[in-house]
C-alpha positions as CSV (number, residue, x, y, z in Angstrom):
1,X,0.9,22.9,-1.9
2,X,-1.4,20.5,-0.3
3,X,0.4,17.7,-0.5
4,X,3.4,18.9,0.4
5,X,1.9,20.5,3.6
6,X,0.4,16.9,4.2
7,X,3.5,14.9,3.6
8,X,5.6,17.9,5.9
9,X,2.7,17.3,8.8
10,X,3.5,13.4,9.2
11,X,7.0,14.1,9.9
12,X,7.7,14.5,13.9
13,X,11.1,16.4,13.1
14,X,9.9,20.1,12.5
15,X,13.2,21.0,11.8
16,X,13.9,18.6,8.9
17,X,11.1,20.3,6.9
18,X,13.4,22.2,4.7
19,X,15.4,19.1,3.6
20,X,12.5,18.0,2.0
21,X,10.7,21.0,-0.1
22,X,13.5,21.0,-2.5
23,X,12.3,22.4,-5.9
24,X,10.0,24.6,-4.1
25,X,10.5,28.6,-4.4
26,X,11.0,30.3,-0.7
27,X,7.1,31.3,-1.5
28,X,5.6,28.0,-2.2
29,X,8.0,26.5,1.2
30,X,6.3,29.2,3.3
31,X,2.9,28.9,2.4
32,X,3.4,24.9,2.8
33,X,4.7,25.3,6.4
34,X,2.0,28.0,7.2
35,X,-0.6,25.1,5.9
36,X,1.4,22.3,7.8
37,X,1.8,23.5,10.9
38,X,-1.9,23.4,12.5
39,X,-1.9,20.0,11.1
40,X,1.3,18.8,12.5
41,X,0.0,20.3,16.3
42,X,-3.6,18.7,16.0
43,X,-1.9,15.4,14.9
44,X,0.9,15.2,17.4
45,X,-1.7,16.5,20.5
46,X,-4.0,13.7,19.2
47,X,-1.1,10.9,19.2
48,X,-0.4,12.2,22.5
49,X,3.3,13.3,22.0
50,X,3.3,16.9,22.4
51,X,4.0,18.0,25.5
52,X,1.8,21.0,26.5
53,X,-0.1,22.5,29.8
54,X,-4.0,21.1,28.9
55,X,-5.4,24.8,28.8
56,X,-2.6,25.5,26.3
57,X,-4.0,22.4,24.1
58,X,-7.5,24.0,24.7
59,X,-6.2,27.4,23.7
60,X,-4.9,25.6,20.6
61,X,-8.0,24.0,19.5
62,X,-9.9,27.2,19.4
63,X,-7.3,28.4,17.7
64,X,-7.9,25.7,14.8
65,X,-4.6,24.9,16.0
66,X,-2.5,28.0,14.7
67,X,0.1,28.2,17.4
68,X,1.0,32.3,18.6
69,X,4.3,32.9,19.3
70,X,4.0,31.9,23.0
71,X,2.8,28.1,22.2
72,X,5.8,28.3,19.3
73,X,8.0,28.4,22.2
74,X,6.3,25.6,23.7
75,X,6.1,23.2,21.2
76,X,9.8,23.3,20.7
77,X,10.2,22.5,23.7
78,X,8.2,19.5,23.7
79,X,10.0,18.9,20.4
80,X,13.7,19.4,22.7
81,X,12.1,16.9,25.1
82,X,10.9,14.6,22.8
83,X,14.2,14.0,21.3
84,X,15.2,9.9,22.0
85,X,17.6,7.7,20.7
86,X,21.4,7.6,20.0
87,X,21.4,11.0,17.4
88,X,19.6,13.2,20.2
89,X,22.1,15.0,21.1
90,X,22.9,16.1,17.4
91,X,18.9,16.6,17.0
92,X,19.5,19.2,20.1
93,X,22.1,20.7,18.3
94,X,20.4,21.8,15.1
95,X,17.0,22.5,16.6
96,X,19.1,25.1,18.8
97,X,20.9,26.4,16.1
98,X,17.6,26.8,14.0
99,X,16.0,28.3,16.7
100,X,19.0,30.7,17.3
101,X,19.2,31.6,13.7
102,X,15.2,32.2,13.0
103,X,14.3,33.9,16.2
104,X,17.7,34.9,18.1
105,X,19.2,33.6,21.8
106,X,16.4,35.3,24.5
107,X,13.6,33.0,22.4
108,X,16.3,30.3,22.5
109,X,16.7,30.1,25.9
110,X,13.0,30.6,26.4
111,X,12.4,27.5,24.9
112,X,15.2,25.7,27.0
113,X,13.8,26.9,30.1
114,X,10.6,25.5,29.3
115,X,12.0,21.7,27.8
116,X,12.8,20.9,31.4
117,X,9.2,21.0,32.3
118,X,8.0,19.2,29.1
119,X,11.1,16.6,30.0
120,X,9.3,15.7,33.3
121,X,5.7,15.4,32.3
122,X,7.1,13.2,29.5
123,X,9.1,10.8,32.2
124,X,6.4,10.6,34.3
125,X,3.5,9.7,31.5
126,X,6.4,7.1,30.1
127,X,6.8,5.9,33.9
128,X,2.9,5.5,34.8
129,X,2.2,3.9,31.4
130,X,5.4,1.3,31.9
131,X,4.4,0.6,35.5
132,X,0.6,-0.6,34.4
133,X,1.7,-3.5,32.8
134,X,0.3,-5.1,29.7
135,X,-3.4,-5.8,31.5
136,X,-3.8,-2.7,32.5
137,X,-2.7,-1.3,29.4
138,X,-5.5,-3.8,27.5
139,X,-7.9,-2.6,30.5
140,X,-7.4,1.3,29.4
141,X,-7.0,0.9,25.5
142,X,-10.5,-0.9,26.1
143,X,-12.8,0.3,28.7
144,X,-13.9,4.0,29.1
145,X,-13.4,3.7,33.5
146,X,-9.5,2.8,33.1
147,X,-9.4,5.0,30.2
148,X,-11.0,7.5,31.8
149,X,-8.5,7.4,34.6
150,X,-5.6,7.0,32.2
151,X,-6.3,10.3,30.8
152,X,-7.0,12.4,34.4
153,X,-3.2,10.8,35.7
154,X,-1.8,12.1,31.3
155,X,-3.4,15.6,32.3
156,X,-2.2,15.5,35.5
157,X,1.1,15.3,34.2
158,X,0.8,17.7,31.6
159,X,-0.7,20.1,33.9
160,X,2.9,20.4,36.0
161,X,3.8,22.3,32.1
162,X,3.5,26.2,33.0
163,X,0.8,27.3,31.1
164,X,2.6,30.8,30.3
């Protein structure tokens, strides 16, 4: 089951994870997702693409990065406001109707609620990072000062996220 949870953490689509444990009994799936999960979150909040208040992160790292039902609802919606490209829209649509089947429409529309706010502090990171310009960008990848203040503007983004 190990490798399966490993393989099921380094994909970003969460709800693609049952397309790819065919062969597996319901059992073995389960316990693969339970072991996936806290390695998904630790590797998507260290790439910097999940979209959560930083005392929620916090929360999650002393949590060995086992979300509660709370920070569920706010990692799909960082998943919601994640979603890019030409087959978003479709990707919307059956991460909605998963979330509608597994947990029913008042967790649903928790979860939209909350994608807006994930949205935002997404544009903005995406806006500050493409107004720097590729010498600032070398100047933060590269020195701990404009590092240092590339991170404080990230959490000051991720810090417009509601925290509950």
């Amino acid at each position: 089951m190990e490798t399966l949870a490993r393989r099921l953490a380094a994909i970003d689509e969460l709800e693609t994870w049952k397309l790819h444990c065919h062969g597996y009994s319901a059992q073995d799936k389960q316990s693969a997702f339970e072991c996936a999960q806290p390695l998904w979150v630790k590797r998507k909040v260290s790439e910097g693409t999940l979209y959560l208040h930083p005392d929620v992160i916090a929360e999650l790292r002393g949590q060995h990065w086992v979300p509660n039902d709370l920070q569920k609802r706010m990692i799909w919606a960082s998943v919601l406001a994640s979603a890019e490209g030409t087959t978003s829209r479709e990707r919307f649509k059956t991460i909605k109707t998963c979330i509608l089947k597994k947990y029913g429409r008042d967790w649903w529309e928790d979860v939209y609620r909350r994608q807006k706010h994930a949205f935002a502090a997404k544009e903005r990171i995406r806006k500050q990072s493409a107004s720097n310009g590729p010498v600032v960008n070398m100047l933060i990848a590269n020195t701990l000062l404009f590092g240092e203040a590339a991170r404080d503007q990230v959490k000051a983004a991720l810090s417009m996220i509601p925290k509950d």
